[in-house]
BALOBA-1460 file (C-alpha; in Angstrom, 3 decimals):
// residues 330
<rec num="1" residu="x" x="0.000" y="0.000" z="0.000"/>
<rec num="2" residu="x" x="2.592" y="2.402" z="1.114"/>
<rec num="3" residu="x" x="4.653" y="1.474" z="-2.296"/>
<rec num="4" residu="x" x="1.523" y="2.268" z="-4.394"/>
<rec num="5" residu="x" x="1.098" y="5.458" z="-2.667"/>
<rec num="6" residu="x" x="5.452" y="6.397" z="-3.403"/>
<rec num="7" residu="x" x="4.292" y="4.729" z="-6.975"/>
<rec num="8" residu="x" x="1.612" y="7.744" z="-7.599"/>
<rec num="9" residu="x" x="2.863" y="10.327" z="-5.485"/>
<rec num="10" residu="x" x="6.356" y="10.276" z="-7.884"/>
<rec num="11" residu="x" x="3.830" y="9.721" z="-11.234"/>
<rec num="12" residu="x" x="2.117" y="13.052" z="-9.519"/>
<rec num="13" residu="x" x="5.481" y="14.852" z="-9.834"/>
<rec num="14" residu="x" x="6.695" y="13.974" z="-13.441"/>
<rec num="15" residu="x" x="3.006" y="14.624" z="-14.555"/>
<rec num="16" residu="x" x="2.807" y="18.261" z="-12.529"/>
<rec num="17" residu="x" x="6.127" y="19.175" z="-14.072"/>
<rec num="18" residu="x" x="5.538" y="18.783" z="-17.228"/>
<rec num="19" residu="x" x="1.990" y="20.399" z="-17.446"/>
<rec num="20" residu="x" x="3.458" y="23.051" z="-15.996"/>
<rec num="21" residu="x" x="5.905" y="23.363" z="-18.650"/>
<rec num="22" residu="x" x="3.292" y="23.241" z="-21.440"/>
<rec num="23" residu="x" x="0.845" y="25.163" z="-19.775"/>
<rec num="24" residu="x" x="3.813" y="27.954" z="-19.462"/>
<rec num="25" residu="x" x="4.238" y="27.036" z="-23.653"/>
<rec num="26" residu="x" x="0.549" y="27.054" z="-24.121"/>
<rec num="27" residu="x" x="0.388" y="30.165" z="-22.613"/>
<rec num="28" residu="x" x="3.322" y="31.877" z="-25.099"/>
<rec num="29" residu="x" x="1.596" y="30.302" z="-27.900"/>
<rec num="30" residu="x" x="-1.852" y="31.899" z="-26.967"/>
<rec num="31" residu="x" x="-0.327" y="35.488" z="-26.298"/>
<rec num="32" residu="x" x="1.337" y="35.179" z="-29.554"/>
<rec num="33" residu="x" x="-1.630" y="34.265" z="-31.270"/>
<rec num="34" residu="x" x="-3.766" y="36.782" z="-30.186"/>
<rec num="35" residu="x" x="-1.196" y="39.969" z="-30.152"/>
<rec num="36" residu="x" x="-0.956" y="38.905" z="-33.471"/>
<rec num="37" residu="x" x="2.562" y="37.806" z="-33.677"/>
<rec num="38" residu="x" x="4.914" y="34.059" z="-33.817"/>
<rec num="39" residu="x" x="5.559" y="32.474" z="-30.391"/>
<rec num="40" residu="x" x="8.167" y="29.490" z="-30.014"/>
<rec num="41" residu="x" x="8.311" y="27.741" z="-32.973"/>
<rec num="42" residu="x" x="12.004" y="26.971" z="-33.859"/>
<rec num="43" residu="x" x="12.612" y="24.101" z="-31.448"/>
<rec num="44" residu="x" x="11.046" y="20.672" z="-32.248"/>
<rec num="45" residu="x" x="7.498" y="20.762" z="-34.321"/>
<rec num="46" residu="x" x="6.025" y="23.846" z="-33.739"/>
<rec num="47" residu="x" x="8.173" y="24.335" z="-31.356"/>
<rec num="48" residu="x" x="6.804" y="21.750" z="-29.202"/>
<rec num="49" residu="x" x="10.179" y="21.001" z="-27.538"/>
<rec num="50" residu="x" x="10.518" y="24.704" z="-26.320"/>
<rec num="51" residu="x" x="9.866" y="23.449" z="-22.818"/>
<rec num="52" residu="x" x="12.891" y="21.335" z="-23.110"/>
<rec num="53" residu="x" x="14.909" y="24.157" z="-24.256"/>
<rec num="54" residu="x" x="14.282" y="26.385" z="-21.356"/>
<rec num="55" residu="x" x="14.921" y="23.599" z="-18.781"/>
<rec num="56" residu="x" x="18.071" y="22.562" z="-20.024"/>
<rec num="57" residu="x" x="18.618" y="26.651" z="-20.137"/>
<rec num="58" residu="x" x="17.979" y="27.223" z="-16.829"/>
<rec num="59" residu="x" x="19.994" y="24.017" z="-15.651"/>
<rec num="60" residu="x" x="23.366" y="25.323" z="-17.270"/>
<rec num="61" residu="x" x="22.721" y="29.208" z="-16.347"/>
<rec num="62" residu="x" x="24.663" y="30.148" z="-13.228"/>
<rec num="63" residu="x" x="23.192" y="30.803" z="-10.304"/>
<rec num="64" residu="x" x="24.375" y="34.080" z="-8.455"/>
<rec num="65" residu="x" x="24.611" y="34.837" z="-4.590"/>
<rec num="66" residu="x" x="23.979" y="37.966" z="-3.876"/>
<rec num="67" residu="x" x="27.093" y="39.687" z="-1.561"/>
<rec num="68" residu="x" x="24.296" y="40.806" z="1.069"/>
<rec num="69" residu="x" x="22.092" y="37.746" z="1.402"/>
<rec num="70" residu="x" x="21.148" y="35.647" z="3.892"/>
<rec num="71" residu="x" x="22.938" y="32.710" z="2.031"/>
<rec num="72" residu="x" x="20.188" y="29.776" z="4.365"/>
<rec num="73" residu="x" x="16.954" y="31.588" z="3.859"/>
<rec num="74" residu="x" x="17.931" y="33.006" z="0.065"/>
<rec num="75" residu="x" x="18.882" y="29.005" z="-1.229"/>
<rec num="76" residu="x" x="15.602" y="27.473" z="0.382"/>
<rec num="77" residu="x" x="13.207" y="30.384" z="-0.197"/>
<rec num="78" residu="x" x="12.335" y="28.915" z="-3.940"/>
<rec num="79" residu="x" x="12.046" y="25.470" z="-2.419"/>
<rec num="80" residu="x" x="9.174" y="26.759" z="0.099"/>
<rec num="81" residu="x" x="7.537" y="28.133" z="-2.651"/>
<rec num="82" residu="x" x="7.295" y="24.890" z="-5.158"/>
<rec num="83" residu="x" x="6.592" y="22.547" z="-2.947"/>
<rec num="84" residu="x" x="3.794" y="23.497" z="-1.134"/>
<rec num="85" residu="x" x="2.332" y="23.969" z="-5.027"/>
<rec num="86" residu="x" x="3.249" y="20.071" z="-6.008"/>
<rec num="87" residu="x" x="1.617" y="19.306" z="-2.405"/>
<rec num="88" residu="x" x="-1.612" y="20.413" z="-3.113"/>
<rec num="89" residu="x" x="-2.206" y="18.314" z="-6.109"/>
<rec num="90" residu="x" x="-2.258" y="15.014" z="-4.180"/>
<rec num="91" residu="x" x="-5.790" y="15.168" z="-2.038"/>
<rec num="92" residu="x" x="-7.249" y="17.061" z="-5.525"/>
<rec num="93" residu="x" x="-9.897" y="13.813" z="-7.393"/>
<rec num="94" residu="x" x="-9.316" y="13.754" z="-11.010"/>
<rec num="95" residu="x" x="-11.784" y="11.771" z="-13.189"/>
<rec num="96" residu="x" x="-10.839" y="7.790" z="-14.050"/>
<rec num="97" residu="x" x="-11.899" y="6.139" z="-16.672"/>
<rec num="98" residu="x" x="-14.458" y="4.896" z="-14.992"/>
<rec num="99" residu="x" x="-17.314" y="6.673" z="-13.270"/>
<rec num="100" residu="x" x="-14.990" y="6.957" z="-10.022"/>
<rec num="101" residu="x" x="-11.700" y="9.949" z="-9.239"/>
<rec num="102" residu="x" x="-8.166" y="9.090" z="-9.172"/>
<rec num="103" residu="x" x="-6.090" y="10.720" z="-6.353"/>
<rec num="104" residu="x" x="-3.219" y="9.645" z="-4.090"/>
<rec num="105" residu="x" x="-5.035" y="10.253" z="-0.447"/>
<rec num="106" residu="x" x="-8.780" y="11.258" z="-0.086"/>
<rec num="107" residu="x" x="-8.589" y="13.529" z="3.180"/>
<rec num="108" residu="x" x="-11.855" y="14.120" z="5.131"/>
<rec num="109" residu="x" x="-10.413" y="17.529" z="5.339"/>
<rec num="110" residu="x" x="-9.308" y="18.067" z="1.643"/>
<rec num="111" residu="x" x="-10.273" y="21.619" z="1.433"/>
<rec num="112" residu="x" x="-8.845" y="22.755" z="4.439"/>
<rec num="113" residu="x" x="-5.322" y="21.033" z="3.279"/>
<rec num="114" residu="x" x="-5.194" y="22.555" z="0.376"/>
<rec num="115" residu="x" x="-5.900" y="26.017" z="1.822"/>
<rec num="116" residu="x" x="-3.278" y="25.467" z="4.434"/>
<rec num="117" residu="x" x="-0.645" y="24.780" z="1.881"/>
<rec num="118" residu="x" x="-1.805" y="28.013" z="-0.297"/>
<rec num="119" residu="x" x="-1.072" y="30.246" z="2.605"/>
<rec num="120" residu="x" x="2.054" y="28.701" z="3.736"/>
<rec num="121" residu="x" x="3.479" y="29.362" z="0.030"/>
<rec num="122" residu="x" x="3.550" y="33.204" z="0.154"/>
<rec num="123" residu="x" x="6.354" y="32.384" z="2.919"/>
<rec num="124" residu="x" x="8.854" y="31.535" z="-0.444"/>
<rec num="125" residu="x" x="7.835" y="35.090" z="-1.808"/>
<rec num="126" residu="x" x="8.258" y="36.588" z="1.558"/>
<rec num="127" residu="x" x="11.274" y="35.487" z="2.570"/>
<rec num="128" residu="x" x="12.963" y="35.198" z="-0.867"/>
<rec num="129" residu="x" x="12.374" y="38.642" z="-1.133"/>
<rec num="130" residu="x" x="13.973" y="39.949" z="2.086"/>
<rec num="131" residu="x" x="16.838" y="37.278" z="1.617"/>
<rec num="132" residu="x" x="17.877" y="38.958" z="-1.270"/>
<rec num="133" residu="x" x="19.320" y="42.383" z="0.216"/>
<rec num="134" residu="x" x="17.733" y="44.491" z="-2.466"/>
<rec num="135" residu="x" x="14.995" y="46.739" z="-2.091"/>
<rec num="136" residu="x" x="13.596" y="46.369" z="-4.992"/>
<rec num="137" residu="x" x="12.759" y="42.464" z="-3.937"/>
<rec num="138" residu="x" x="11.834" y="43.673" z="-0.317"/>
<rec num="139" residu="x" x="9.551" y="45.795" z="-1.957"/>
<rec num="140" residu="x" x="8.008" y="43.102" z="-4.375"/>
<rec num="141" residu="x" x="7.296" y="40.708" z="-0.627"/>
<rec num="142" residu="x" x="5.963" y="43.157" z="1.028"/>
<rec num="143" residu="x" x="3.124" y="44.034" z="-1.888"/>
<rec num="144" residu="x" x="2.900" y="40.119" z="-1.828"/>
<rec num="145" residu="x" x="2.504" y="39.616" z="1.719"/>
<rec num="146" residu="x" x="-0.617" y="42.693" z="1.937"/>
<rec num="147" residu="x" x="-2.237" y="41.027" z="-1.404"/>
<rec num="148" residu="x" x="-2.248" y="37.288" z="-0.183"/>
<rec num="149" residu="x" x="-3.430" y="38.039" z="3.500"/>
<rec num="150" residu="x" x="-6.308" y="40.633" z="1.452"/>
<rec num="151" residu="x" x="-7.493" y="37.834" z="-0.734"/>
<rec num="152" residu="x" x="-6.829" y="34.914" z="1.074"/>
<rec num="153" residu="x" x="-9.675" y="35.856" z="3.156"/>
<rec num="154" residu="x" x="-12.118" y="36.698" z="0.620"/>
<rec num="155" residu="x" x="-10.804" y="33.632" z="-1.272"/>
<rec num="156" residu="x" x="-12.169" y="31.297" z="2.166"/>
<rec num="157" residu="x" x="-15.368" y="33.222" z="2.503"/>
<rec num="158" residu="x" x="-16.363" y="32.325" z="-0.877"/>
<rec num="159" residu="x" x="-15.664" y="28.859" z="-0.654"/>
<rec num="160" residu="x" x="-17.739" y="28.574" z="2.705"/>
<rec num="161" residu="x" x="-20.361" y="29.017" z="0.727"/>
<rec num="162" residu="x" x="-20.069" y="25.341" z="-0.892"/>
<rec num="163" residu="x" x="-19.191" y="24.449" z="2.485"/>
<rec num="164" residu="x" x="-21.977" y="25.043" z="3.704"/>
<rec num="165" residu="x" x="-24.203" y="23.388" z="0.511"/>
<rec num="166" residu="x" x="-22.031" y="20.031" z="0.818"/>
<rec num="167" residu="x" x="-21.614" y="19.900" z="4.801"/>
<rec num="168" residu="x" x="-18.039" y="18.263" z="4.349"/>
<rec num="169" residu="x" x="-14.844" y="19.187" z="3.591"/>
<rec num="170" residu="x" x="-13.999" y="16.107" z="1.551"/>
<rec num="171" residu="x" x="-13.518" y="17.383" z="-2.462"/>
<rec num="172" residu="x" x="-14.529" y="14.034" z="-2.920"/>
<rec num="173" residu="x" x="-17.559" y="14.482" z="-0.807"/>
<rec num="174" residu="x" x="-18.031" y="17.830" z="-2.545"/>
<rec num="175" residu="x" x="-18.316" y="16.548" z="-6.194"/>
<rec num="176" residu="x" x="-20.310" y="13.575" z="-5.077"/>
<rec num="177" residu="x" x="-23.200" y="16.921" z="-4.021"/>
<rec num="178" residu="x" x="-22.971" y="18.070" z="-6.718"/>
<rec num="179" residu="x" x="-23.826" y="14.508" z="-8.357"/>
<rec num="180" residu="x" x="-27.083" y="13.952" z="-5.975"/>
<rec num="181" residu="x" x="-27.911" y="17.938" z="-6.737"/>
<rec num="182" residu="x" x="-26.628" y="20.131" z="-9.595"/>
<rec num="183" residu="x" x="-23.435" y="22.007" z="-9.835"/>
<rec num="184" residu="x" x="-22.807" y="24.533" z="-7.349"/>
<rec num="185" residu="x" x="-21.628" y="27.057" z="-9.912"/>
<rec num="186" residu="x" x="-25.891" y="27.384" z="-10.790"/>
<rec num="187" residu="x" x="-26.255" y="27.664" z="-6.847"/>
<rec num="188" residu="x" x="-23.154" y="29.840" z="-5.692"/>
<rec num="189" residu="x" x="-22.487" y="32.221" z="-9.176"/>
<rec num="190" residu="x" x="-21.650" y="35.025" z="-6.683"/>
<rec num="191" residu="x" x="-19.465" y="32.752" z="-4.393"/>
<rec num="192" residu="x" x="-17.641" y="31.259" z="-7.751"/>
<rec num="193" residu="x" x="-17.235" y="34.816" z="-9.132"/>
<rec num="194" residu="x" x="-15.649" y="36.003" z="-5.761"/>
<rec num="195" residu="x" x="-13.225" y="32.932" z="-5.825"/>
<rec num="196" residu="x" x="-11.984" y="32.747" z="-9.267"/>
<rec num="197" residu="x" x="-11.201" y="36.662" z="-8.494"/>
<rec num="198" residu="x" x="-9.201" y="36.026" z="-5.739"/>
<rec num="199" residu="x" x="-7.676" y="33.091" z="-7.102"/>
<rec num="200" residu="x" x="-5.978" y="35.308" z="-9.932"/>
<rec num="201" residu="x" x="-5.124" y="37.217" z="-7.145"/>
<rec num="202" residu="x" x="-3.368" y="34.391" z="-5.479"/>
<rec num="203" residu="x" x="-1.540" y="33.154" z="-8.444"/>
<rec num="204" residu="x" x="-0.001" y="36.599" z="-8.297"/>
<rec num="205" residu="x" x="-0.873" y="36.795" z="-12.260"/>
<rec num="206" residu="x" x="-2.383" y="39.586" z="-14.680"/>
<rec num="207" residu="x" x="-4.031" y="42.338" z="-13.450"/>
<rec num="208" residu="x" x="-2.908" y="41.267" z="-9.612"/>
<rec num="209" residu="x" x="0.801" y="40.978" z="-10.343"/>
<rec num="210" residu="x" x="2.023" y="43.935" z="-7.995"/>
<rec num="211" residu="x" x="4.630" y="41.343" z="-6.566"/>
<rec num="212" residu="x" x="6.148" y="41.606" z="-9.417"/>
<rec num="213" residu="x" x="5.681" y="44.608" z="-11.053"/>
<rec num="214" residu="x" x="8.587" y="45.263" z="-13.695"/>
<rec num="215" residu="x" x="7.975" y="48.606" z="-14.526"/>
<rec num="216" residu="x" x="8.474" y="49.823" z="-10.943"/>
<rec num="217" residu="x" x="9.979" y="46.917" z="-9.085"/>
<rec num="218" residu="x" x="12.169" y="45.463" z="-11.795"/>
<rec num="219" residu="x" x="10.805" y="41.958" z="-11.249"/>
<rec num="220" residu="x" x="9.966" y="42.520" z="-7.749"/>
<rec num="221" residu="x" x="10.479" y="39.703" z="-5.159"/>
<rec num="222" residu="x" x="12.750" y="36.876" z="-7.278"/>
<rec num="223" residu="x" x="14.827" y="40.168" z="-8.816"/>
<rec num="224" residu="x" x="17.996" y="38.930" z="-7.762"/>
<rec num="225" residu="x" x="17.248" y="35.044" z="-8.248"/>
<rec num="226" residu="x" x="18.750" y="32.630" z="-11.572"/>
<rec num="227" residu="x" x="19.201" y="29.635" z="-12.810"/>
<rec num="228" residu="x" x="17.156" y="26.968" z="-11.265"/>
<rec num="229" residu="x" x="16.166" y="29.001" z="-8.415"/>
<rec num="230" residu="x" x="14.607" y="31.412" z="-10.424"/>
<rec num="231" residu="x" x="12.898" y="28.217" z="-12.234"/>
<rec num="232" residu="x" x="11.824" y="27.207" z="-8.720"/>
<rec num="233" residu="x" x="9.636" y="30.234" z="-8.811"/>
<rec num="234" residu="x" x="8.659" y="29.889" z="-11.970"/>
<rec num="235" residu="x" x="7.195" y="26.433" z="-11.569"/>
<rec num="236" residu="x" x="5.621" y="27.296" z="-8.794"/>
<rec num="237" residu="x" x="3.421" y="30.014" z="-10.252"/>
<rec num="238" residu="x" x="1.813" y="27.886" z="-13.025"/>
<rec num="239" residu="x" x="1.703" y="25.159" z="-10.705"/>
<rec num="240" residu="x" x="-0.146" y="27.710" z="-8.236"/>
<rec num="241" residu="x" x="-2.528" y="27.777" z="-11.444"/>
<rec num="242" residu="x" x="-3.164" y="24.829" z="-12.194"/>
<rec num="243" residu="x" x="-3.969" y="23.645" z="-8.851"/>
<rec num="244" residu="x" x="-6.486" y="27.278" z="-8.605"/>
<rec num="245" residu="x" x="-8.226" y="25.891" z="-11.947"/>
<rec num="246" residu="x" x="-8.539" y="22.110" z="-10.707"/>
<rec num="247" residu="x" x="-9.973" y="23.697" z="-7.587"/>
<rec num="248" residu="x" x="-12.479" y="25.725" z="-9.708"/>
<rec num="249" residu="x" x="-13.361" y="22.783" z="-11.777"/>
<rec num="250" residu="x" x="-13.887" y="20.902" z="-8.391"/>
<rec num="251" residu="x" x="-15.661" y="23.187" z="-5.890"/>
<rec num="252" residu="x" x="-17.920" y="24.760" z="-8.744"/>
<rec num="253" residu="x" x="-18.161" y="22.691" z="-11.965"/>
<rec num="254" residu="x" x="-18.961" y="18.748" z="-10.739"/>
<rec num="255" residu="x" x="-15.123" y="17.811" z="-10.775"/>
<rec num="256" residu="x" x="-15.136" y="14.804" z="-13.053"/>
<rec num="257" residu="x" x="-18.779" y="14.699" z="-13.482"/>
<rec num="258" residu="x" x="-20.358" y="15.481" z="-16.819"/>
<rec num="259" residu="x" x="-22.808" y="18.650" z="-17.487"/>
<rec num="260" residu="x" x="-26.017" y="18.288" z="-15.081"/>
<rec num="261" residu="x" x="-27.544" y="17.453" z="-18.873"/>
<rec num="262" residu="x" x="-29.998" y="14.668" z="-19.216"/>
<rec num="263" residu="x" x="-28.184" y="12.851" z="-22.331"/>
<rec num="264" residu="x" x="-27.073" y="9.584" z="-22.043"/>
<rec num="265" residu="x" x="-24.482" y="9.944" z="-23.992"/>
<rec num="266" residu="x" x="-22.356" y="12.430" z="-21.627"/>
<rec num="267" residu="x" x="-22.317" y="9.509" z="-18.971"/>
<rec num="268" residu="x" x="-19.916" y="7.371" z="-21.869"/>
<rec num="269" residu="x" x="-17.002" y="9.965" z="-21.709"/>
<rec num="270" residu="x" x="-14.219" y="9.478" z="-19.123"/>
<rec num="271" residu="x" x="-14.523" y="11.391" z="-15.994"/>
<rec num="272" residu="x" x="-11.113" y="12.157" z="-16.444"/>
<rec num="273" residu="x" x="-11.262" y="14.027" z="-20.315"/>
<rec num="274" residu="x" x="-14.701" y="15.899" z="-18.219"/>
<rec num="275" residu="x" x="-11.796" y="17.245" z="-15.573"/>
<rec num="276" residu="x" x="-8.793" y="17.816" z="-18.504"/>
<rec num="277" residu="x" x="-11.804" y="20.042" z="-20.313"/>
<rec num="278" residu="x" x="-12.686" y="22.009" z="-17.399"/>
<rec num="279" residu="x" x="-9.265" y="22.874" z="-16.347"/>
<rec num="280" residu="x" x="-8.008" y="23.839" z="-19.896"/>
<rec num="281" residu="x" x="-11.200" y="26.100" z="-19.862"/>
<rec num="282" residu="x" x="-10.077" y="27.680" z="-16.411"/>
<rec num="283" residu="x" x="-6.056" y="27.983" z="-18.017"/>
<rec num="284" residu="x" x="-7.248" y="29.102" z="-20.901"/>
<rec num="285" residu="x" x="-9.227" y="32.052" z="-19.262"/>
<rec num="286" residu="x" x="-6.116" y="32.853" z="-17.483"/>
<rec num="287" residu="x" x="-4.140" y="33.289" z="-20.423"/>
<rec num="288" residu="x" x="-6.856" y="35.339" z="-22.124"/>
<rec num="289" residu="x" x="-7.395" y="37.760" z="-18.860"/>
<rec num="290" residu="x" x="-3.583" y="38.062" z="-19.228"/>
<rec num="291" residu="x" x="-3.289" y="38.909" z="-22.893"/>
<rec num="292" residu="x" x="-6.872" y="41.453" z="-22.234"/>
<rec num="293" residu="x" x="-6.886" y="43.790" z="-18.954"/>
<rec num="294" residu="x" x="-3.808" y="45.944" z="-17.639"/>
<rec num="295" residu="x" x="-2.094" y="45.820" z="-14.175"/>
<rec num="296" residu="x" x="-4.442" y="47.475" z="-11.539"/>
<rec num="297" residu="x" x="-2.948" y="50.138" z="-9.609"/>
<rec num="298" residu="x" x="-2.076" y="49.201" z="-5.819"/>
<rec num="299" residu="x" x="-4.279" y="51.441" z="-4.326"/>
<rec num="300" residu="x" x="-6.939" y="49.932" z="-6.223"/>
<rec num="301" residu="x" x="-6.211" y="46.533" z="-6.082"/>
<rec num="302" residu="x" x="-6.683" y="46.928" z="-2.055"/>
<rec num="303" residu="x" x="-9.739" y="48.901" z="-2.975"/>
<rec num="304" residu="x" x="-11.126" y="45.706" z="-4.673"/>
<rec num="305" residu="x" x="-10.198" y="43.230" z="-1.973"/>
<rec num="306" residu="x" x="-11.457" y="45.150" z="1.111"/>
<rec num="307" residu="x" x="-14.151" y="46.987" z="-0.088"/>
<rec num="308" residu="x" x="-16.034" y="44.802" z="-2.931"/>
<rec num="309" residu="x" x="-14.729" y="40.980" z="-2.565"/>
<rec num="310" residu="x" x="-14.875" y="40.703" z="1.061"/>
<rec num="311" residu="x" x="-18.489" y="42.708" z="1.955"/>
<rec num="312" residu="x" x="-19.553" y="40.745" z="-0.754"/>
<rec num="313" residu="x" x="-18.406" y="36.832" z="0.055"/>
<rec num="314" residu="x" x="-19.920" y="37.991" z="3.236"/>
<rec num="315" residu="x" x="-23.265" y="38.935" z="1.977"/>
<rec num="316" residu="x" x="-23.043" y="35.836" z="-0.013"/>
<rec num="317" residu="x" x="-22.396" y="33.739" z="3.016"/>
<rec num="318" residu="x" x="-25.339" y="35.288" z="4.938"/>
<rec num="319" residu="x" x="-27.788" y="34.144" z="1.849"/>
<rec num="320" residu="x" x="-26.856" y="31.561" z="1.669"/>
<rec num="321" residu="x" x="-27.204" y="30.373" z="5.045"/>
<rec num="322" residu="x" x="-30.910" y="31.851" z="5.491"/>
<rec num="323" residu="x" x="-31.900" y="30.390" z="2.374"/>
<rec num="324" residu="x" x="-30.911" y="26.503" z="3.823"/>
<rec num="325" residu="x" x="-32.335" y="27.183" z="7.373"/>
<rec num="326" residu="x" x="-35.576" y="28.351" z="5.591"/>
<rec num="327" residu="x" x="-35.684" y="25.726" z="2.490"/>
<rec num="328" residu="x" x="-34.089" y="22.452" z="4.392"/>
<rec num="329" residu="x" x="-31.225" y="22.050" z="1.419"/>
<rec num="330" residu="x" x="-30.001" y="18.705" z="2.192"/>
């Protein structure tokens, strides 16, 4: 048992990194596409072994150390920000080819895991970024550590929402509600709009990249980071967003379950090309709000958070709980 568990957890890891690596390739080939210019295409068919390229880059490129670091906390910084990313992937259920999920552990308390390792991965940016000795990075953590704290909490309102519609914290359990009911995207929209909001936010990607901001911060928190510790980061992020689209796919959109659609037919496709098709959908909006909407200002960006997202996942919250005490749901 233990052996199958090693077994999936290391077929997790090979399968993580590479999506991330195509999803980061996807994501140049998209841009390209639609700012109406080429993307990769010199390396391998259609430049399909890009990827490849930029690992074996990034492997060979040397690694610098700053003079004025703190040599312990700048080497592991990266580390504490990819791993809790490849962590969360393991209590997520993606669809078999049967009618049943695949996953390494099924924890009772899935949800609250997976929320637990999403806040302990801002520590990476944090700390990489007052490692370094610049001010420019020191800058870039402490925008990161003000966004993450802002959203985080309007990120776990929103989901308490399908909380409270599923009564478990299982994602297993969760997408099994949705099965006996319909998905909770048709009975949360304002709870799934809040989330997927604060998710970008998360991610730390387009229009919520402050962390990072290169036209003010230079590249903000990993500024003075190369080589594979730069990659470290860099993993991390689109890991960070694929794990924030599985979870969107999962808490709102029946997991691996097919549309709430009576056709017969739906019921013959794999669970697990339902889940691949729901989380390209979610990394393909990412990419597109990328390539669309410009950086928000920082003043702004707390605006949003405070004012709108939070008021509003509690509203949400507070509807949502009348409406069950007064209808009976489950």
């Amino acid at each position: 048992m233990i052996g199958l568990t090693i077994l999936k957890t290391a077929l997790l890891l090979v399968i993580m990194l590479t999506a991330v690596s195509y999803v980061a390739y996807a994501e140049r080939r998209l841009l390209a596409f639609i700012q109406v210019r080429r993307g990769p295409n010199r390396v391998g068919p259609a430049g399909l072994l890009q990827p490849l390229a930029d690992a074996l880059k990034f492997v060979f490129k040397e690694s610098i150390l700053p003079s004025r670091a703190d040599r312990l906390i700048y080497l592991l910084a990266p580390l504490m920000a990819m791993v809790p990313a490849l962590m969360t992937f393991a209590v997520i259920p993606v669809g078999g080819l049967g009618s049943q999920p695949v996953l390494i552990t099924d924890v009772n308390v899935a949800l609250l895991y997976v929320l637990a390792l999403g806040s302990l991965g801002v520590y990476g940016i944090i700390l990489g970024g007052w490692a370094s000795g610049s001010k420019y990075s020191i800058l870039g953590a402490l925008r990161s550590t003000a966004q993450l704290v802002s959203y985080e909490l309007s990120l776990g309102v929103a989901v308490m929402g399908v909380i409270l519609l599923s009564g478990t914290l299982s994602l297993v359990g969760i997408v099994e509600q949705q099965r006996q009911f319909t998905w909770f995207v048709f009975l949360q929209p304002l709870g799934f709009i809040l989330f997927f909001i604060a998710a970008i936010a998360e991610t730390n990607r387009v229009p919520f990249d402050l962390p990072e901001a290169e036209t003010e911060l230079v590249a903000g928190y990993h500024t003075e980071y190369s080589g594979m510790r730069f990659a470290f980061y860099y993993l991390a992020e689109y890991a960070n967003m694929i794990t924030a689209s599985a979870l969107l796919t999962t808490l709102y959109f029946g997991g691996w379950l097919p549309p709430p659609i009576p056709w017969s037919w739906l019921d013959q496709i794999p669970g697990l090309v339902w889940f691949l098709l729901k989380l390209g959908l979610f990394l393909f909006l990412y990419i597109w709000i990328r390539a669309t909407l410009p950086r928000l200002r920082y003043d702004r960006l707390m605006d949003l958070g405070w004012k709108w997202l939070l008021p509003l996942g509690l509203v949400n919250l507070a509807v949502t709980a009348v409406v069950m005490a007064v209808v009976g749901f489950r």
